[in-house]
KOLFIVEX-920626 format. One record per residue (C-alpha): z, x, y. Coordinates in steps of 0.25 Angstrom, whole numbers, plus 5000, padded with zeros to 4 digits. Example, Ala and Ser with C-alpha at 12.3 -4.5 7.8 and 13.67 -1.06 7.14 Angstrom:
503150494982/502950554996/
// end
This chain:
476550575034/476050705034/475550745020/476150875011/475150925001/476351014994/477750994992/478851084999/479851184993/481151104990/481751205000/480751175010/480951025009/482351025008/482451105021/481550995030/482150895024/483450935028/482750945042/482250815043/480650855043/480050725047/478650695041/477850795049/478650895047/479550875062/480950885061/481650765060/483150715060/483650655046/483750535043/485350505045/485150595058/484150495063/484850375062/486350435064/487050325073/485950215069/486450215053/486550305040/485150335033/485450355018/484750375003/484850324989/485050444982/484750454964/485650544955/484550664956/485050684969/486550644969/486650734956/485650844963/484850844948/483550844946/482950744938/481450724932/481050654946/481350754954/481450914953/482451004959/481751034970/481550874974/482850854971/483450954980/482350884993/482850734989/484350794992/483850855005/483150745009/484550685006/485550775013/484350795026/484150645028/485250555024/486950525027/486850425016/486650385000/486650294991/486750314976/485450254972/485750234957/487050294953/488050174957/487350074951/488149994940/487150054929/487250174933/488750204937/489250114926/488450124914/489450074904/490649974903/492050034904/492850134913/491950254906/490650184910/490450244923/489350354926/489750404941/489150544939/487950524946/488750424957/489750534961/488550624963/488050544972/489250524979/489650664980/488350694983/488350604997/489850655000/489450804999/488250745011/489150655019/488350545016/488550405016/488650345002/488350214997/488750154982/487450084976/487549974969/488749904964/488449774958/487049744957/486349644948/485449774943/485649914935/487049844931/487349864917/487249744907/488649794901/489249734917/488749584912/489049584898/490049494892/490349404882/489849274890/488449224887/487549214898/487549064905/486348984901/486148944918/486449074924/485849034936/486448914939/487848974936/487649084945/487248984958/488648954958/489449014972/489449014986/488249114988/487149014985/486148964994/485148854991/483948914999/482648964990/482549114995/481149184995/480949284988/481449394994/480749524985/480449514968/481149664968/482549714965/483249844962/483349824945/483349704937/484149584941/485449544933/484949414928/484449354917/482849374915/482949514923/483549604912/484949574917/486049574905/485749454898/486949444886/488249394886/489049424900/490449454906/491149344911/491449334928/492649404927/492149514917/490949554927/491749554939/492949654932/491649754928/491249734944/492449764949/492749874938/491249944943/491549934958/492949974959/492650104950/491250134956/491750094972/492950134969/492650294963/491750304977/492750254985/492750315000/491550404996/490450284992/490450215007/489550105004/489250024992/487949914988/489149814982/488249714977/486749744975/485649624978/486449504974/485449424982/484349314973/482649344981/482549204978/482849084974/484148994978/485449084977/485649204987/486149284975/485349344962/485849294951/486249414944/487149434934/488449454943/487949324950/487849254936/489149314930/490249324942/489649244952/489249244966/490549304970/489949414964/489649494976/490949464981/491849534971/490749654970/491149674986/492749644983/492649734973/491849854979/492949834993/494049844984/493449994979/493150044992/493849955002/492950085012/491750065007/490649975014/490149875004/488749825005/487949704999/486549754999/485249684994/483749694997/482649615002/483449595014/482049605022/481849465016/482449365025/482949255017/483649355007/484249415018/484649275024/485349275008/485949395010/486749345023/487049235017/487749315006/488349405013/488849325023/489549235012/490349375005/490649405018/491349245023/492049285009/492449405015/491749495004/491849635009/490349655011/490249765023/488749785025/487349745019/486449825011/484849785015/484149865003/482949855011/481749905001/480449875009/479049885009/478049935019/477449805021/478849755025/479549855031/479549845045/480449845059/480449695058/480849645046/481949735044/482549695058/482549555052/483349615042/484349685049/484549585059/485049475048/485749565041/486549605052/487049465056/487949485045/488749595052/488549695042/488049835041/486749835035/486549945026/484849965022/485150005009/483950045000/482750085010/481250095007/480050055010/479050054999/477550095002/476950054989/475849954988/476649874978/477949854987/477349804997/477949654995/479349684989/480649734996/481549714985/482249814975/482049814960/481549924951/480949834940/479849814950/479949924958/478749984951/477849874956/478449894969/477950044971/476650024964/475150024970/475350164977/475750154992/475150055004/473950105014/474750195023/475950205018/476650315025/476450235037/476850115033/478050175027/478450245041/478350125049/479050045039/480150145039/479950135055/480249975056/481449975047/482150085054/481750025066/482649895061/483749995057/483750065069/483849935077/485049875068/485650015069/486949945072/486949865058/486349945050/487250065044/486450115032/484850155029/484650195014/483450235010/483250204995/482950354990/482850474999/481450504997/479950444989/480150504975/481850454974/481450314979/481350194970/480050174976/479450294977/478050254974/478150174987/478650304994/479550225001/480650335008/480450425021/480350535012/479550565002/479650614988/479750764991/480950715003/479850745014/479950625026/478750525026/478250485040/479050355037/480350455041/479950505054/479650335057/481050325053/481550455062/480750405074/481550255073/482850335073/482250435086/481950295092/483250245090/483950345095/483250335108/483450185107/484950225107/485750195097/
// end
């Protein structure tokens, strides 16, 4: 990747963003002009640029290059924070909504024409204690309560990745700990959240994570024992996807999980799937988060994954795209910010623009080559600095919104595709 000792005007680099300038300063098509017949190419977007403020990350000037980059590359988003339980529903009761920052993000993507997807609507993370809080003292075998149901599977799984996206919902990982709601308590306050969240959004919203890395990485259960696990019960999942289609009978509801890479969670996550869907759960496509390494990332192991994946007859959505380049990530594919600190740490590997290219080169390779089940590619953040991981440099672009050589690997793949046919 060609080197730049000084940064560009705001004006400037809007403008050659807009362009599609590839790495060497060529012009290059955008993203979702690349790929048109083959599959939408989206971002996670934050508040700063939902909102169009500033914030003490990132000046004007950035902020007004991460929008370009936005509108220039991209026909779809997904609200990176703002539909989160914690986020969109603070506090108990009919005035504890905040939807500010969520209908800026959804006006923000209807004024561009863009594809919108709801992220995340029952999670066993950023959910506030006040959900599970009741008058009934926590079970003394938790455990063993929770093992109870038809999704169960006597196989020890290996581990499939330490890391997930926030802190888990059970006891002895800062979960809520004290007295809890009853079954029928908990599932009023999901069905209360989903119908007013899904329900507000309704026709605009298309697409919606419905339930949020339910699956165990070890041990003998498919699923995590989480709090909604431990509390309602298996059937969980069942009544979070009833609920969700009863909001929005249009919208397209997705189950969506990471470590997917990782074969025998994603033989677990067939397995699940399949069972809500013999029960006829209304689950209408799979979410494959899809946070990967360097190391890891290549042509091979993600056509292994899209190949299983597909048996289930699904669309696959990639949901949460990255490939991190830092030393310290170079054994994890997993998704959770307690220890995504570690994760990014020991500055990047030997080489790691060209790693990064021909990483991002094999997995749109397997995209390209699964074009027919695969609908959706969401990069988790538009460039380096609005990534979770951005000391891992993860993203095709980097954090002043100029394209990395790992965005003209991806432009060749779709220049090959298309002489492939499509």
């Amino acid at each position: 990747m060609k080197q730049h000792s000084t940064l560009l005007p705001a004006t400037i680099l809007a403008a050659l963003i807009a362009s599609g300038a590839g790495a060497c300063g060529a012009a290059a098509p955008a993203l979702r002009d690349a790929f048109d017949g083959c599959f939408l190419v989206g971002a996670a977007i934050n508040r700063a640029m939902a909102t169009g403020s500033p914030s003490r990350w990132r000046t004007r000037e950035q902020l007004d290059a991460d929008l370009a980059l936005v509108r220039g590359q991209f026909n779809q988003i997904t609200a990176e924070n703002d539909l989160k339980w914690a986020l969109i529903h603070p506090r108990e009761g009919a005035d504890g909504f905040d939807f500010g920052p969520a209908d800026a993000f959804v006006q923000f993507g209807l004024d561009q024409g863009m594809y919108l997807v709801g992220h995340t609507l029952v999670w066993h993370s950023q959910t506030p204690s006040w959900v599970f809080a009741g008058t009934n003292p926590p079970p003394e075998a938790v455990r063993a309560a929770a093992t109870s149901g038809p999704i169960r599977e006597a196989t020890t799984l290996p581990e499939a990745g330490r890391f997930r996206r926030g802190m888990d919902g059970g006891p002895g990982r800062s979960g809520y700990q004290g007295p809890r709601a009853s079954r029928e308590e908990l599932l009023a306050r999901m069905r209360d959240h989903i119908r007013t969240v899904v329900g507000r959004y309704r026709g605009r919203i298309k697409a919606w994570d419905v339930v949020n890395e339910a699956l165990a990485d070890g041990g003998p259960d498919i699923l995590r024992n989480s709090l909604w696990r431990q509390i309602i019960g298996p059937d969980y999942i069942a009544k979070a996807f009833e609920y969700a289609h009863e909001a929005d009978p249009e919208a397209l509801l997705r189950y969506n999980d990471y470590g997917l890479e990782n074969p025998a969670k994603r033989r677990n996550l067939i397995t699940l799937v399949r069972s809500l869907l013999n029960a006829g759960v209304p689950v209408m496509a799979i979410g494959t988060q899809a946070h990967l390494n360097v190391s890891g990332a290549t042509f091979e192991s993600m056509d292994d994954c899209l190949t299983e994946l597909a048996t289930l007859g699904l669309p696959i959505h990639v949901t949460e795209l990255d490939i991190n380049s830092a030393q310290g990530g170079q054994r994890s594919s997993g998704a959770d910010l307690a220890d995504n600190a570690g994760v990014t740490q020991g500055g990047l590997v030997e080489e790691a623009d060209e790693r990064l290219a021909r990483a991002y080169e094999g997995v749109f390779r397997a995209f390209a080559k699964h074009r027919e089940a695969v609908a959706v590619v969401t990069f988790w953040g538009a460039n380096d600095a609005n990534s979770w991981r951005r000391n891992g440099r993860p993203l095709l672009f980097d954090g002043e919104s100029r394209p990395k050589s790992a965005f003209d690997a991806v432009i060749r793949v779709a220049a090959e595709s298309e002489r492939g046919g499509r």
